[in-house]
KEMI-626592 format. One line per 10 residues: for each residue y, z, x of N, C-alpha, C. Coordinates in steps of 0.02 Angstrom, whole numbers, plus 50000, padded with zeros to 5 digits. Layout:
BEGIN
Y Z X Y Z X Y Z X; ...
This chain:
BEGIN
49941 50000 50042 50000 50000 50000 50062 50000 50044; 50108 49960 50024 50179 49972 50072 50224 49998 50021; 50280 50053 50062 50303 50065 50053 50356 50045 50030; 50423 50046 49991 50475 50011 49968 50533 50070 49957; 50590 50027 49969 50633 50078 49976 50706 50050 49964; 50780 50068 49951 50834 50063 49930 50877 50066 49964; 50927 50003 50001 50991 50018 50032 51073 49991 49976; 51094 50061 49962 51160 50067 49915 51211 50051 49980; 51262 49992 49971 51315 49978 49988 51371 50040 49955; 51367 50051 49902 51413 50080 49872 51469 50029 49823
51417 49975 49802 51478 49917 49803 51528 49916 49738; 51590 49927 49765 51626 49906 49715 51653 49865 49660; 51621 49835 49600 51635 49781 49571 51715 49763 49554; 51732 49715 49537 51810 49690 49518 51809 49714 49466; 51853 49745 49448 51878 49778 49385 51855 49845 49364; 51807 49876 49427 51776 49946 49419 51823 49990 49479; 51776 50053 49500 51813 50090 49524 51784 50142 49567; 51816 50154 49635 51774 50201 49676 51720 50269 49626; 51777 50304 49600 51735 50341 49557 51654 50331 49506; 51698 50272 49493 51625 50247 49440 51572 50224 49493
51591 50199 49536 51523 50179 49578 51511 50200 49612; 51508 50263 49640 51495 50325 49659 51452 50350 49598; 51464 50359 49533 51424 50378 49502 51375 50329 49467; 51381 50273 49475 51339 50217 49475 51269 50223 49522; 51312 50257 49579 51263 50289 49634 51213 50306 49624; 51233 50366 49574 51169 50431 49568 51132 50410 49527; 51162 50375 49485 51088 50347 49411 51065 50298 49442; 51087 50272 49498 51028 50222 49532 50964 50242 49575; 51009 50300 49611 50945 50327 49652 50910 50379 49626; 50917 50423 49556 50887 50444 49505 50834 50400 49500
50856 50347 49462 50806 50301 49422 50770 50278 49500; 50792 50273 49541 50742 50253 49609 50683 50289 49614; 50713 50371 49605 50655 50413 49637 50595 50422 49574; 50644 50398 49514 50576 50409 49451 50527 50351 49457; 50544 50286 49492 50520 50217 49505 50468 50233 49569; 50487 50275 49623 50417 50275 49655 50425 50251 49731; 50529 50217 49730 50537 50229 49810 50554 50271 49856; 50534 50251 49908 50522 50324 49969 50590 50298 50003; 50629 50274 50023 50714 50305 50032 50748 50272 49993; 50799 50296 49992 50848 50278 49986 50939 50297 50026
50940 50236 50054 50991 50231 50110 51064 50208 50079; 51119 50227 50128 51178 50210 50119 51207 50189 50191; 51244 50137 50186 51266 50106 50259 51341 50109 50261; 51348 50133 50329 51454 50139 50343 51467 50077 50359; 51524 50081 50324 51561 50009 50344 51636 50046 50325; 51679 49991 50364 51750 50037 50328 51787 49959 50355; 51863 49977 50298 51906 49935 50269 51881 49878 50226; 51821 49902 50190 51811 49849 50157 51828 49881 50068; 51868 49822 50054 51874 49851 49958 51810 49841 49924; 51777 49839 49943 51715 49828 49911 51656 49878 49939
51660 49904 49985 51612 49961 49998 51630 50053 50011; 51616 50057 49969 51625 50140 49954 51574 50170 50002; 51540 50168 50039 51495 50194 50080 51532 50224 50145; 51597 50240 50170 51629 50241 50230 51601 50296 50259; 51597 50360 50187 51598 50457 50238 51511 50445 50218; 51484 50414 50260 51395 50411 50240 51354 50465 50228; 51383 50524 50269 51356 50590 50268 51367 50601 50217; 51448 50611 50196 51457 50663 50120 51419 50609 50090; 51407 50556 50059 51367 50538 50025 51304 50554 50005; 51270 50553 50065 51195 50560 50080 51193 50638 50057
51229 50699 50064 51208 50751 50038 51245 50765 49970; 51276 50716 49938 51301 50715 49846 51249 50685 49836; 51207 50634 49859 51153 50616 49819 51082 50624 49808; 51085 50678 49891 51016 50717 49909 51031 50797 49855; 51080 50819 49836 51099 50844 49788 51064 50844 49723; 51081 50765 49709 51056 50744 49616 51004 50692 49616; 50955 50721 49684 50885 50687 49678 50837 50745 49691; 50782 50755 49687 50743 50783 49712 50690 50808 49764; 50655 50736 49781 50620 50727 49825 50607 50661 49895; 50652 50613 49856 50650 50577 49871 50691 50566 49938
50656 50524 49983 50723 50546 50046 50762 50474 50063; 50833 50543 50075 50877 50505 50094 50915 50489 50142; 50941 50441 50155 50964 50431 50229 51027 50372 50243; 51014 50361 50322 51082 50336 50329 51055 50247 50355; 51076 50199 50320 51067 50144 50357 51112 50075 50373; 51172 50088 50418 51160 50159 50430 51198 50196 50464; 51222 50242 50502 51275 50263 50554 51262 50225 50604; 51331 50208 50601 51358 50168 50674 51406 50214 50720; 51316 50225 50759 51348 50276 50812 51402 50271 50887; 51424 50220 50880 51459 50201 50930 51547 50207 50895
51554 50249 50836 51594 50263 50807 51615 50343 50814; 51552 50357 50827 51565 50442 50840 51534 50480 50895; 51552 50530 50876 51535 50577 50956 51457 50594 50933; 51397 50601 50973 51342 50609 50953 51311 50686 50920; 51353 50719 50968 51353 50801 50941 51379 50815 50852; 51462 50772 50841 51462 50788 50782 51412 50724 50729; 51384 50691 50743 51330 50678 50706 51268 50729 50692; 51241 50759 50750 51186 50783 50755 51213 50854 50712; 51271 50874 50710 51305 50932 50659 51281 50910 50586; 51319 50849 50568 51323 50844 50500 51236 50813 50470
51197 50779 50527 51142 50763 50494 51095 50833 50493; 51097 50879 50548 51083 50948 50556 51089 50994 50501; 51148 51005 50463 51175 51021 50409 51162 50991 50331; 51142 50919 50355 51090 50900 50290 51024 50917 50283; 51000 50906 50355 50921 50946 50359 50897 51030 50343; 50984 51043 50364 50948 51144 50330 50952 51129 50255; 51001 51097 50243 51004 51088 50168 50971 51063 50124; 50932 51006 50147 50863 50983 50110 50812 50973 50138; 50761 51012 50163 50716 51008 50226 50669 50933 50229; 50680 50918 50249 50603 50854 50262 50619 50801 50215
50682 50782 50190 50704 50731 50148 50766 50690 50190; 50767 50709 50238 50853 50662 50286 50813 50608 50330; 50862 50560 50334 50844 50507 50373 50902 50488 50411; 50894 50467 50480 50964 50468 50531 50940 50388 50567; 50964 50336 50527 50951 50281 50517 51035 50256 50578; 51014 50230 50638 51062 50203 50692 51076 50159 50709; 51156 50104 50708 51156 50065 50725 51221 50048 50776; 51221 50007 50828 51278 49990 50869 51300 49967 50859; 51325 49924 50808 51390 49878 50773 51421 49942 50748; 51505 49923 50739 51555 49948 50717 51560 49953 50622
51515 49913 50605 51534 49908 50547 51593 49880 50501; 51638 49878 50536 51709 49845 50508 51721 49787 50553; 51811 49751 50553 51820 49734 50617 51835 49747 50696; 51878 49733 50738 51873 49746 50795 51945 49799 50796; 51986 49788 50764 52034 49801 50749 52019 49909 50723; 51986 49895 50659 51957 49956 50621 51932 49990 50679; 51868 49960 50704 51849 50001 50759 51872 50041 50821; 51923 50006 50822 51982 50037 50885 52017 50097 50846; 52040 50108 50808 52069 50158 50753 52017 50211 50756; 51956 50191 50742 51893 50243 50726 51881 50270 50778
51869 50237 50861 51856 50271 50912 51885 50229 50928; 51932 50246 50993 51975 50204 51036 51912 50191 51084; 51862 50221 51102 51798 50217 51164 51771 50176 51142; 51763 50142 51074 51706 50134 51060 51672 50071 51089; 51712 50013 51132 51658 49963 51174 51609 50020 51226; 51637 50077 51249 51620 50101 51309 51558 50142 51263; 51560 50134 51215 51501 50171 51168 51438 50136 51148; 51460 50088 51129 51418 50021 51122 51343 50032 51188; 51396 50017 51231 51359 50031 51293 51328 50062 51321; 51341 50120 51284 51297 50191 51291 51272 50199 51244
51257 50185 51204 51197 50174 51133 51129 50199 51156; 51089 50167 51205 51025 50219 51221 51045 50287 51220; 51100 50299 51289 51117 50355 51303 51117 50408 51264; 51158 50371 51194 51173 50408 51157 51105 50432 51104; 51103 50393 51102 51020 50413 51058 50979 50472 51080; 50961 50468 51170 50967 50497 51186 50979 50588 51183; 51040 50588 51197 51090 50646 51171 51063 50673 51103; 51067 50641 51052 51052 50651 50971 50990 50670 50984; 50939 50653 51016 50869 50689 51019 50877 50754 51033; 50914 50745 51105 50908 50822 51127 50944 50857 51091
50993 50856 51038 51015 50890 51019 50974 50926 50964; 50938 50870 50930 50900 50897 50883 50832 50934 50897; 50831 50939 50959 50768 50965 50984 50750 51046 50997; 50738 51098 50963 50717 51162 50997 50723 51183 51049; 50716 51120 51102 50716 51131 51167 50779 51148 51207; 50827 51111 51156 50874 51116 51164 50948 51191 51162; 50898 51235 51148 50919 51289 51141 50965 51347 51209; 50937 51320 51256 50966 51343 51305 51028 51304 51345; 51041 51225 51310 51107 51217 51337 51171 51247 51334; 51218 51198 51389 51281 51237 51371 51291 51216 51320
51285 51153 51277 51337 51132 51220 51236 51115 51181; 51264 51130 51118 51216 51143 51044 51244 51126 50997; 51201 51079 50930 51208 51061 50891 51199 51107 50841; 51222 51162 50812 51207 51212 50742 51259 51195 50707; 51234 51184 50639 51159 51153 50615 51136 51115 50663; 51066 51100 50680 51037 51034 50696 50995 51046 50744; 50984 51109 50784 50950 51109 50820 50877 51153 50792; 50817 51092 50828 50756 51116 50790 50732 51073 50733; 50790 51034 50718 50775 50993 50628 50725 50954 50646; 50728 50908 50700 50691 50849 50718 50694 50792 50662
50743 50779 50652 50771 50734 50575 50715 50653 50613; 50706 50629 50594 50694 50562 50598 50737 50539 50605; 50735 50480 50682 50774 50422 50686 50769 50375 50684; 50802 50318 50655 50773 50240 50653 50820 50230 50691; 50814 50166 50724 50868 50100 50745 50847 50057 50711; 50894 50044 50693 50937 49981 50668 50953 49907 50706; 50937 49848 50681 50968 49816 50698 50967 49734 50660; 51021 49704 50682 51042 49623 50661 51002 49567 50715; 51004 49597 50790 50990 49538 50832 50936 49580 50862; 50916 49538 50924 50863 49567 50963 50873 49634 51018
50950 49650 51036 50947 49698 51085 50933 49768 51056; 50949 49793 50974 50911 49862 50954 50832 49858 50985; 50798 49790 50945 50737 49788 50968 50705 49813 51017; 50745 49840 51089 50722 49850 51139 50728 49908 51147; 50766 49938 51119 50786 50034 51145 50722 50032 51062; 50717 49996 51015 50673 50042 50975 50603 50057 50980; 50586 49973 51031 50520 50022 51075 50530 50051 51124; 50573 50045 51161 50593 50094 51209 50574 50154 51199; 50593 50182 51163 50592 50256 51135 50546 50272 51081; 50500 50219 51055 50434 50212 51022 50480 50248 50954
50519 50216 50920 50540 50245 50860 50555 50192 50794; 50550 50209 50745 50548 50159 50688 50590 50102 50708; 50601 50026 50671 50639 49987 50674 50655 49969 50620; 50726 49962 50569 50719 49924 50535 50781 49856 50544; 50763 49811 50514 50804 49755 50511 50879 49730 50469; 50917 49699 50481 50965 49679 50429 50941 49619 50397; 50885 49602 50362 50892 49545 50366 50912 49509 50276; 50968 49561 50272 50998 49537 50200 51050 49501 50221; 51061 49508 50287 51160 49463 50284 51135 49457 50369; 51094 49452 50415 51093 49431 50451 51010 49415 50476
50985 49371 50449 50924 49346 50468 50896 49309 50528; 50945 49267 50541 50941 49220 50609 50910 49228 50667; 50888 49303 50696 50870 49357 50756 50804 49402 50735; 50779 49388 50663 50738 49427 50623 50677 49430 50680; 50636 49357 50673 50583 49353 50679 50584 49388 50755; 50608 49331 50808 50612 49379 50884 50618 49429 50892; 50673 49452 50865 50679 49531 50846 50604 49602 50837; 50574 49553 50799 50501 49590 50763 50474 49586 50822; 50441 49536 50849 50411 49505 50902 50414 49564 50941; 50491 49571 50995 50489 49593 51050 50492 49669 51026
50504 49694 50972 50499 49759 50952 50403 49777 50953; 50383 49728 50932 50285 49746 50909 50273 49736 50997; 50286 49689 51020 50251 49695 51083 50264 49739 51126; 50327 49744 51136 50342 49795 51194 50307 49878 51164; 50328 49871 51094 50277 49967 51076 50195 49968 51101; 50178 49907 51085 50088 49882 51110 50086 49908 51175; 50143 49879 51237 50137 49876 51287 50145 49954 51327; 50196 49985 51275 50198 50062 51303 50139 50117 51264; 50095 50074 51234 50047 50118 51191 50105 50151 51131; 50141 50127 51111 50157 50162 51051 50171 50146 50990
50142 50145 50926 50136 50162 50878 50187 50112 50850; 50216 50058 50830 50270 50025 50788 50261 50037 50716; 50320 50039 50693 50342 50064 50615 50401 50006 50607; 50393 49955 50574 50450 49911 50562 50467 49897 50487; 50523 49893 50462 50535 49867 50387 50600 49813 50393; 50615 49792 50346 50658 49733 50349 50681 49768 50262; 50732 49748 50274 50771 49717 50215 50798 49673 50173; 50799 49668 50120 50841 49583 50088 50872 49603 50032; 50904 49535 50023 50935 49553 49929 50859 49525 49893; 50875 49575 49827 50823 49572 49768 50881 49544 49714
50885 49525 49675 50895 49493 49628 50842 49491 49562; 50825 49507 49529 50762 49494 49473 50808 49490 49385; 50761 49460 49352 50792 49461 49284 50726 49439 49239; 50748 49412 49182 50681 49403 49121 50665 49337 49147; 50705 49284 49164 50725 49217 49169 50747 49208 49229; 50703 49134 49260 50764 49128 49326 50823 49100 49326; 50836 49095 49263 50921 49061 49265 50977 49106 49270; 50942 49162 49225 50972 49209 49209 50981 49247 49293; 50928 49272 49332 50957 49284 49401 50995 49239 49447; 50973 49186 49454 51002 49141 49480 51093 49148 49460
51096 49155 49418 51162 49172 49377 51197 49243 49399; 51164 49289 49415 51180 49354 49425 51197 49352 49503; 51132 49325 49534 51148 49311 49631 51212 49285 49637; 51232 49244 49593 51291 49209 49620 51340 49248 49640; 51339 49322 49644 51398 49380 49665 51363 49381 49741; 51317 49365 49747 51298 49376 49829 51317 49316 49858; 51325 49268 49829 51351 49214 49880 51422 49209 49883; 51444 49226 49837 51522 49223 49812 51551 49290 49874; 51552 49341 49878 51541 49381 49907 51527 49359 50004; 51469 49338 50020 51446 49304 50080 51529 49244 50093
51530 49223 50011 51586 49171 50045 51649 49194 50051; 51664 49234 50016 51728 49290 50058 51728 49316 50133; 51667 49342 50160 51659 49343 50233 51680 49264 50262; 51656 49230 50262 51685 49174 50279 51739 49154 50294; 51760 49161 50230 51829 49142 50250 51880 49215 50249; 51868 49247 50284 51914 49310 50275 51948 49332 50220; 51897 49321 50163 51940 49365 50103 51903 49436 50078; 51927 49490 50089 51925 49533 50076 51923 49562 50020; 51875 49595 49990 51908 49593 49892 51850 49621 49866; 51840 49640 49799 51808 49667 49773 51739 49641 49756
51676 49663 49744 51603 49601 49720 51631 49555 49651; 51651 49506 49652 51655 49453 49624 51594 49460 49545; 51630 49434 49498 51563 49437 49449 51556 49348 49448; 51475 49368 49426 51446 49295 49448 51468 49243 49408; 51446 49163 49425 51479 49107 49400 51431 49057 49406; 51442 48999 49372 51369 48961 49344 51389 48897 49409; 51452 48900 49426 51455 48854 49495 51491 48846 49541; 51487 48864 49595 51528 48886 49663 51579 48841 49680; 51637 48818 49687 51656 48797 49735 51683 48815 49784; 51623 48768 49825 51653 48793 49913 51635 48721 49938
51638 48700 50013 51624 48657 50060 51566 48654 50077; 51528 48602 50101 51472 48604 50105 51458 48632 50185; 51496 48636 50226 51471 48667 50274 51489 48757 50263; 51532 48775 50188 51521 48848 50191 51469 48877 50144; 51445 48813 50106 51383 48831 50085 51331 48845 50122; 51340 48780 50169 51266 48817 50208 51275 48848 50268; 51327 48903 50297 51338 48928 50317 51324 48999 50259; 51341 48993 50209 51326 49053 50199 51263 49052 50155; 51206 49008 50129 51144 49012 50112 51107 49037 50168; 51136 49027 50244 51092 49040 50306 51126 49123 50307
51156 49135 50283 51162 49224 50301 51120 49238 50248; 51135 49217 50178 51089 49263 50120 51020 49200 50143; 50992 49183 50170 50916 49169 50174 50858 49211 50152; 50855 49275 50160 50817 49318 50155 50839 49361 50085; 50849 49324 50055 50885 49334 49960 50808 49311 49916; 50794 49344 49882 50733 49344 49835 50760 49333 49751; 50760 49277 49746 50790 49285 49640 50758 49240 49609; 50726 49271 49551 50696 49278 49522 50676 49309 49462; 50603 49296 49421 50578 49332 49380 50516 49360 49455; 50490 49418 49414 50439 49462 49451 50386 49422 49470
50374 49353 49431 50296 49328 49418 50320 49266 49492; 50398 49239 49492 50404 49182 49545 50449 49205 49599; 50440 49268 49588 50464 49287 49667 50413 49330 49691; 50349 49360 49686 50290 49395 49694 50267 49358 49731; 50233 49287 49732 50221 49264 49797 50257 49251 49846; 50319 49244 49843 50353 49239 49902 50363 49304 49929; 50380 49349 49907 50371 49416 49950 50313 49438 49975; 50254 49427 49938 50202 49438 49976 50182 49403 50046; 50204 49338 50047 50218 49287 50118 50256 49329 50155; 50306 49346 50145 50366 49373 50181 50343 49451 50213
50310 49480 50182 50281 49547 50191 50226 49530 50257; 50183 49487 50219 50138 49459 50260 50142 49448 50326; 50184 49385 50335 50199 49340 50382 50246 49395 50446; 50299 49452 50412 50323 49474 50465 50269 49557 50483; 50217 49564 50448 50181 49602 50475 50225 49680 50436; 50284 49693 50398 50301 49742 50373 50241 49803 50356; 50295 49867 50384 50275 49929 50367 50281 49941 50310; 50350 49918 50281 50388 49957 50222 50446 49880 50212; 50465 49892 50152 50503 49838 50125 50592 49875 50089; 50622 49850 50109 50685 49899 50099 50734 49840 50062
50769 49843 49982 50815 49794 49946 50873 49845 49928; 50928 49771 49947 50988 49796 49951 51017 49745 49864; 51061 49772 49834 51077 49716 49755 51155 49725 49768; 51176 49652 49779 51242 49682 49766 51251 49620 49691; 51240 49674 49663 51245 49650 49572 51294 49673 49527; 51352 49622 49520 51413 49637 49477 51415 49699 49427; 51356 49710 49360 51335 49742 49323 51307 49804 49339; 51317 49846 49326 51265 49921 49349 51210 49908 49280; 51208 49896 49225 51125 49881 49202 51104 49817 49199; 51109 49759 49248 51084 49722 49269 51051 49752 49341
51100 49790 49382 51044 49803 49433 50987 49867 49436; 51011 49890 49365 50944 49951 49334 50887 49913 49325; 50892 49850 49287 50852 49819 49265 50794 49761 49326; 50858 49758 49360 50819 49713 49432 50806 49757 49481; 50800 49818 49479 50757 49893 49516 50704 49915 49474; 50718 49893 49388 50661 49923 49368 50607 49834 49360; 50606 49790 49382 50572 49719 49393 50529 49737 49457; 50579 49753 49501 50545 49755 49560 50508 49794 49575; 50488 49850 49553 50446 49919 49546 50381 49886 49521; 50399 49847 49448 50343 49832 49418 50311 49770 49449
50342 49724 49502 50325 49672 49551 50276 49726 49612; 50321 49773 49635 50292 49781 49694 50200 49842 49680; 50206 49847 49604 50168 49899 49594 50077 49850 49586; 50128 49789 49548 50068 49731 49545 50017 49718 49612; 50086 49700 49672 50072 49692 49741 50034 49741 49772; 50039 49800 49766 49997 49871 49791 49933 49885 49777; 49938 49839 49696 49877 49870 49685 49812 49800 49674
């Protein structure tokens, strides 16, 4: 059986509102944990009007709050944004607070632009760079062992939170067998680096004897009808085509026909590539290929779906897709 699991943007629709989708939040990952997935993640990004996800922590413990069991995590902190100690505080401080349910999900992109990132940490190329290092650090901090330094993480020391890396291209790949620790992928908005990526992550863990744990991500999309999703995705491309062309702005509600250029079409069909839409019955074999073919641990969907009960409804499709698949 594989596992399946939830990454919340936090996304803001046009004409909604931080508040509401924030609480859009919790009845999603509610209805997640009654559905049967094992995380559910939130990813930092900042200056974007469209993603409410920036303070990932306070998130992750408002929603480890109004869930139960289900765990939650980060996918993910972009640690080259902060000092490693006050991470290992605040994920430390989620772990006394909900024992054996946190996830400390890591990645070396900035999350915003180049610009944002300089604001957030003026260090932060010199951080980038120290990304093992830093990982590193975050172990020892979280480690028991760690008890006799000069500088300590309380909260956090002793938790042993789980860490993933993260990544878009192939260089996470290498510190995540490096350090024989989970991997998961972007491959909802950046696919292009997927497969190699997997590759040199499975071999090099083979090669150090250790254990690989990999998942990937995509957009899900599902509905009764494929016109009807097909119709709904169109906020993910619409959306993809704002990156493009530098427009900044809220998730777009969907539209029966795009105009754009044909080289920003397929510029941006090649970012959403790894987009699944559908009914349950004609997107079931293709995920099973996809599961297949990249050898997945666990399967992780991200929706950025205009409607909050359209994407109740395409979380509660995919449950009943992936439950078919399991069994």
């Amino acid at each position: 059986m594989i596992p399946y699991s939830f990454l919340d943007l936090a996304i803001v629709s046009e004409g909604s509102s931080i508040p509401e989708t924030l609480q859009n939040s919790v009845e999603l990952a509610q209805t997640a944990e009654k559905l049967g997935f094992t995380r559910y993640w939130f990813a930092e990004h900042h200056n974007m009007p469209s993603v409410a996800s920036s303070a990932t922590s306070v998130l992750i413990g408002h929603i480890a709050s109004k869930t139960e069991k289900m765990r939650i995590g980060s996918g993910g902190i972009m640690l080259p944004n902060h000092s490693p100690l006050v991470i290992a505080e605040h994920f430390g401080t989620l772990a006394s607070l909900f024992p054996n349910r946190i996830d400390l999900g890591l990645g070396r992109a900035p999350g915003t632009d180049q610009l944002t990132a300089a604001a957030l940490n003026p260090n932060f190329h010199d951080n980038v760079r120290r990304f093992p290092e830093n990982v590193i650090k975050l172990q020892q901090y979280f480690s028991s062992r760690n008890a006799n330094a000069q500088v300590r993480a309380i909260p956090g020391e002793g938790t042993d939170i789980p860490i993933w890396i993260l990544g878009s291209s192939t260089d996470s790949a290498y510190v995540a067998s490096e350090f024989g620790l989970p991997y998961a992928f972007a491959s909802h908005f950046a696919p292009a680096q997927m497969i190699p990526a997997f590759d040199i992550y499975k071999h090099n863990c083979k090669a150090k004897q250790v254990k690989s744990y990999n998942m990937a991500c995509v957009n899900m999309v599902l509905a009764d009808t494929v016109e009807e999703a097909e119709f709904i995705a169109s906020s993910i491309y619409l959306k993809f085509l704002g990156l493009v062309r530098n427009q900044r702005s809220y998730l777009p509600p969907p539209v029966h026909e795009i105009d754009w250029e044909p080289m920003e079409e397929a510029y941006v069909k090649n970012m959403a590539s790894c987009t699944f839409v559908g009914t349950k019955e004609t997107v079931k074999p293709q995920l099973k290929e996809f599961i297949n073919r990249l050898g997945l641990d666990e399967i992780m969907i991200t929706s950025s779906i205009y409607k909050h009960a359209d994407k109740l409804k395409s979380m509660q499709l995919f449950t009943d897709m992936m439950v078919e698949l399991n069994n």
